[in-house]
C-alpha positions as YAML, in Angstrom:
chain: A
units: angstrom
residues:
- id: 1
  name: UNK
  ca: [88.27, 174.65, 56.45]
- id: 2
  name: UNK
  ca: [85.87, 172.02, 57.84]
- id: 3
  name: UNK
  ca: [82.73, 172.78, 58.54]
- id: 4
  name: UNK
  ca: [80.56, 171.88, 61.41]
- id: 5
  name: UNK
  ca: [78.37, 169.65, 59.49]
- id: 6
  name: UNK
  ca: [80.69, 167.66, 57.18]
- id: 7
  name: UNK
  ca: [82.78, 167.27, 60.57]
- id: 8
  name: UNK
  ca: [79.74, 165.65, 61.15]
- id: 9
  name: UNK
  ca: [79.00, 163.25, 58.48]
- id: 10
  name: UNK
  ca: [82.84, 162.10, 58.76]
- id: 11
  name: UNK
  ca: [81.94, 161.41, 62.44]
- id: 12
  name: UNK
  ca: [78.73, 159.25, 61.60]
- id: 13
  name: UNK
  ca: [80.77, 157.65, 58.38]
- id: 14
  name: UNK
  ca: [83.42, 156.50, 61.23]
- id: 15
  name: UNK
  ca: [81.25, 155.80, 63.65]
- id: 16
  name: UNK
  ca: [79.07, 153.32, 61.39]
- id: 17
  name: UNK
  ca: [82.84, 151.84, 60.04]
- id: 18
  name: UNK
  ca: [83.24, 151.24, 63.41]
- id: 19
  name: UNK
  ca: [80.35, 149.12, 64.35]
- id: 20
  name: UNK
  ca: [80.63, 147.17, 61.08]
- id: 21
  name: UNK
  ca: [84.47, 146.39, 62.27]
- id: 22
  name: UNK
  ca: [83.18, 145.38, 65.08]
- id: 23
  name: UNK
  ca: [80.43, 142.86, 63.99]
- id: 24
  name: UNK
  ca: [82.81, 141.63, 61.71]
- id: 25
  name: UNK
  ca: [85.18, 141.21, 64.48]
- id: 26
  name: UNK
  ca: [82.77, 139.29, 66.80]
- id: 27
  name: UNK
  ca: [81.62, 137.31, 63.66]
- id: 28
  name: UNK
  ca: [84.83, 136.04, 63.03]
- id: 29
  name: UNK
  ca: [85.85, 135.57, 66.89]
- id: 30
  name: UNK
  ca: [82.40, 132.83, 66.58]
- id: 31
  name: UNK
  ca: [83.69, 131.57, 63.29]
- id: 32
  name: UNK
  ca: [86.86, 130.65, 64.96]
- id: 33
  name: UNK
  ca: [85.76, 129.71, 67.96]
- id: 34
  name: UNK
  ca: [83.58, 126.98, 65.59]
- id: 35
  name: UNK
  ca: [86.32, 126.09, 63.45]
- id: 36
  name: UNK
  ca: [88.63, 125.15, 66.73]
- id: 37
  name: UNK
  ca: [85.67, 122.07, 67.67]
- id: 38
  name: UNK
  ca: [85.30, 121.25, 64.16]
- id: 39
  name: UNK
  ca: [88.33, 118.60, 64.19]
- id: 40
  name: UNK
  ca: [87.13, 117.01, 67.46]
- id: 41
  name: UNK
  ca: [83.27, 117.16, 66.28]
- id: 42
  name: UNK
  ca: [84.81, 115.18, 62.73]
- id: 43
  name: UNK
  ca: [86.50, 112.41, 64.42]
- id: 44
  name: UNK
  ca: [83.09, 111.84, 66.54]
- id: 45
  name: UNK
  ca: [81.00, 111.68, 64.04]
- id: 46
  name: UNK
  ca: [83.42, 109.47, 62.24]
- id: 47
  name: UNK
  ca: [82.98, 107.17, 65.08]
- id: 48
  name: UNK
  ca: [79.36, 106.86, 65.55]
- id: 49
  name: UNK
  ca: [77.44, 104.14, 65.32]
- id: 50
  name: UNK
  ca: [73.96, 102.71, 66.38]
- id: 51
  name: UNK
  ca: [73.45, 99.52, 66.90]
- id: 52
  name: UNK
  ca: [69.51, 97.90, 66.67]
- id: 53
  name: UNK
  ca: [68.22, 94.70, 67.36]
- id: 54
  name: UNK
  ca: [64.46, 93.63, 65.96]
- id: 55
  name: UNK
  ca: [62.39, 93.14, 68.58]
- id: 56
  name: UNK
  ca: [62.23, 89.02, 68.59]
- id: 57
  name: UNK
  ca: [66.50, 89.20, 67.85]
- id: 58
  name: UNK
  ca: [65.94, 88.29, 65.02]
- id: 59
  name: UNK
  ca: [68.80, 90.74, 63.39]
- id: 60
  name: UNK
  ca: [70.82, 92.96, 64.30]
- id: 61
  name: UNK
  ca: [71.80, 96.67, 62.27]
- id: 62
  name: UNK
  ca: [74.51, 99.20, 62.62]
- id: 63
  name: UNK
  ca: [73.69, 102.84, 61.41]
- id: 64
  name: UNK
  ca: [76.83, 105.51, 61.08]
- id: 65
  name: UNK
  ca: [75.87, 108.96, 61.52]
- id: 66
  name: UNK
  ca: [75.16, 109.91, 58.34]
- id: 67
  name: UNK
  ca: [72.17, 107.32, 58.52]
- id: 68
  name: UNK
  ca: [73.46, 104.58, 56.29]
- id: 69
  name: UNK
  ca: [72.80, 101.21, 57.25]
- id: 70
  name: UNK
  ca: [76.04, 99.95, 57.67]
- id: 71
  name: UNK
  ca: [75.94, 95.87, 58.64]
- id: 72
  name: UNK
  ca: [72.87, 93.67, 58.75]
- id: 73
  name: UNK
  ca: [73.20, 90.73, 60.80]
- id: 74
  name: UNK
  ca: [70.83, 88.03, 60.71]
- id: 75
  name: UNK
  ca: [70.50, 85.55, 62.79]
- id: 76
  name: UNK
  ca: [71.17, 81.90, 62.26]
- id: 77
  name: UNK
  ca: [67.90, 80.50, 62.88]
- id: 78
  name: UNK
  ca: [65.97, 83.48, 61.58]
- id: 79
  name: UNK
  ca: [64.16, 81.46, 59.08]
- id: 80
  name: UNK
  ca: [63.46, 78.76, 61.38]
- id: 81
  name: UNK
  ca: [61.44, 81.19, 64.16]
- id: 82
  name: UNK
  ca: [60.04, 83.12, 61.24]
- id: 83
  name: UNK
  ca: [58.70, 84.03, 58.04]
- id: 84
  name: UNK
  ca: [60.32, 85.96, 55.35]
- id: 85
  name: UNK
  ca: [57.93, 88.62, 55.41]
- id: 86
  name: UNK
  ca: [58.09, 88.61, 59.05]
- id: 87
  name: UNK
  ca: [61.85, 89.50, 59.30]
- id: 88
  name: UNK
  ca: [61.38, 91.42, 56.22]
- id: 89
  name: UNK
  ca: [58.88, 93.91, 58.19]
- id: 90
  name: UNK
  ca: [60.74, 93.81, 61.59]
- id: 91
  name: UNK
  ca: [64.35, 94.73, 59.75]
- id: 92
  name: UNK
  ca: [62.12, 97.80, 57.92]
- id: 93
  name: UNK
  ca: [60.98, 98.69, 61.66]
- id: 94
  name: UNK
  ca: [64.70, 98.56, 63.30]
- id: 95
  name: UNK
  ca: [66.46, 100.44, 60.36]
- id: 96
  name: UNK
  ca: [63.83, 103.15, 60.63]
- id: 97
  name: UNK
  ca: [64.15, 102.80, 64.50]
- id: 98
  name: UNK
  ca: [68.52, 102.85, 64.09]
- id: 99
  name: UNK
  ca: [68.59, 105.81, 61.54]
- id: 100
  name: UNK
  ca: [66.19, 107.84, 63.74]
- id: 101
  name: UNK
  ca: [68.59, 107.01, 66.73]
- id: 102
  name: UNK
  ca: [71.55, 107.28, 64.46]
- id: 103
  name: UNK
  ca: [70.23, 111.25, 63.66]
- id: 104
  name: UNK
  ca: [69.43, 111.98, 67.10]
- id: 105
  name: UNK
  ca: [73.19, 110.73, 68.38]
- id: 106
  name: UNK
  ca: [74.35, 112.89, 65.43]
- id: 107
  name: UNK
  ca: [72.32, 116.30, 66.86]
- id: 108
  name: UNK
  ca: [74.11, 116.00, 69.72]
- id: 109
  name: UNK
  ca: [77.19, 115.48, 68.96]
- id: 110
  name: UNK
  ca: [76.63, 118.54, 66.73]
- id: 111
  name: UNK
  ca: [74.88, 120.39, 69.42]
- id: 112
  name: UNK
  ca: [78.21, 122.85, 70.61]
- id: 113
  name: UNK
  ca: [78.39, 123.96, 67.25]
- id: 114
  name: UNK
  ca: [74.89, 124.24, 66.04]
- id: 115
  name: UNK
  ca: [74.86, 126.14, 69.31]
- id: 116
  name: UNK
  ca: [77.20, 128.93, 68.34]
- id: 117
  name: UNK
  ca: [76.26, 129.04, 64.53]
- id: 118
  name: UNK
  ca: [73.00, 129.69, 65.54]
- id: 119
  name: UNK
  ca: [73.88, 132.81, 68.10]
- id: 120
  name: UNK
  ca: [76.24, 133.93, 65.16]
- id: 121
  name: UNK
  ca: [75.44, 137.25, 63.75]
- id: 122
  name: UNK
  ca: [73.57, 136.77, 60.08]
- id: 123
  name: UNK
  ca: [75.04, 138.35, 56.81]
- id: 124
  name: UNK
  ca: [71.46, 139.81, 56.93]
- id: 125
  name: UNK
  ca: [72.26, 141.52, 60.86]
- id: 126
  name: UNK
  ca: [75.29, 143.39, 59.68]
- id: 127
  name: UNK
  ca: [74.93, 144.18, 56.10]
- id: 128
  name: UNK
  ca: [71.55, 146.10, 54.81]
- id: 129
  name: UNK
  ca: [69.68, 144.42, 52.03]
- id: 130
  name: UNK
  ca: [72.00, 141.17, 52.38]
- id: 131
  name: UNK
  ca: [70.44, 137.88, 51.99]
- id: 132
  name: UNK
  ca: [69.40, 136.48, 55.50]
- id: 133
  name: UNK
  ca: [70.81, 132.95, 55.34]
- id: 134
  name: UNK
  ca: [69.32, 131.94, 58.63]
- id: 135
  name: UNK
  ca: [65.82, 131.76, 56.34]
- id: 136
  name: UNK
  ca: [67.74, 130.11, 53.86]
- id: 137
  name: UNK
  ca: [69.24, 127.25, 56.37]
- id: 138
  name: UNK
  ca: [65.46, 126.87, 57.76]
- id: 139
  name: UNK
  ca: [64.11, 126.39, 54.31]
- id: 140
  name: UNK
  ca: [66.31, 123.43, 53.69]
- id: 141
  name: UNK
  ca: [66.07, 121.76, 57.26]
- id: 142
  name: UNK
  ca: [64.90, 118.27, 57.13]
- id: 143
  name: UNK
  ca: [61.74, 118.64, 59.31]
- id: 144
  name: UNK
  ca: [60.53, 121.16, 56.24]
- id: 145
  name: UNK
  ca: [61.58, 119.46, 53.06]
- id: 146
  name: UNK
  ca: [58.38, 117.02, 51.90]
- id: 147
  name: UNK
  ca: [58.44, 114.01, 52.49]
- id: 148
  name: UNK
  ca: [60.18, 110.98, 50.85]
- id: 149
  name: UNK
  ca: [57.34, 108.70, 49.29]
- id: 150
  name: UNK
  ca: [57.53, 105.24, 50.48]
- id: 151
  name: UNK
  ca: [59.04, 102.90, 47.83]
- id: 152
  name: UNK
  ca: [57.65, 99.64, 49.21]
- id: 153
  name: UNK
  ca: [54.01, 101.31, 48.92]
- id: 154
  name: UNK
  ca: [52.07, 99.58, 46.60]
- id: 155
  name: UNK
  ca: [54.39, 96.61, 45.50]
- id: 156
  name: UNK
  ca: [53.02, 94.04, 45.17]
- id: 157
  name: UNK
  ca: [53.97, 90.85, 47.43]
- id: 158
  name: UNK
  ca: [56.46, 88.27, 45.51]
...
């Protein structure tokens, strides 16, 4: 016979299956719902590129979206309308302008799925005492990781 209280605790065990099921469930249902833009977010991002000119056309760049410089293009009579050290410091300026373009273009490309990771349920949200890997994400983020030292910073000029 069952008594009144373990009737109970079997109801509360259920009931507490059945909300895990269910944040499971709707964790999944944004998983998939991410996984079904994934192809068409690939090929874009494949496909990016940023294209910028120095400011006296001296050269153009192309940046892909993972912020590589990916052509340089120098014009013809670059050395006749300027130094070396002139178009040295005005490519510098237009690859840090193109790869800051290039990241930007890749956010929002990104954006649809960044947008439904980030209303995703965290491991944290649905299991006690699991790691919350929403801190872990915003740890690593490029706006908090240091910053790179500049390599061209104290060289001397050749």
């Amino acid at each position: 016979m069952v008594t009144s209280v373990e009737q109970w605790e079997r109801d509360e065990i259920r009931s507490a299956n059945d909300s895990l099921k269910a944040a499971l469930g709707s964790a999944q249902a944004d998983f998939d719902r991410e996984m079904a833009e994934i192809g068409d977010i690939h090929a874009k991002l494949a496909a990016l590129k940023v294209h910028a000119t120095t400011p006296n056309g001296l050269a153009r760049i192309t940046v892909n979206a993972s912020g590589m410089v990916t052509e340089i293009t120098i014009a013809d009579d670059a050395f006749q309308r300027c130094t070396p050290k002139q178009l040295t410091a005005e490519l510098n300026t237009t690859i840090r302008g193109g790869v800051e373009a290039a990241a930007q273009a890749r956010a929002q490309v990104m954006q649809p799925v960044q947008a439904i990771v980030d209303g995703m349920a965290d491991l944290s949200d649905i299991i006690p005492g699991a790691p919350n890997l929403k801190e872990l994400r915003e740890q690593f983020a490029p706006s908090t990781l240091p910053p790179v030292a500049d390599e061209s910073a104290g060289k001397a000029d050749r």
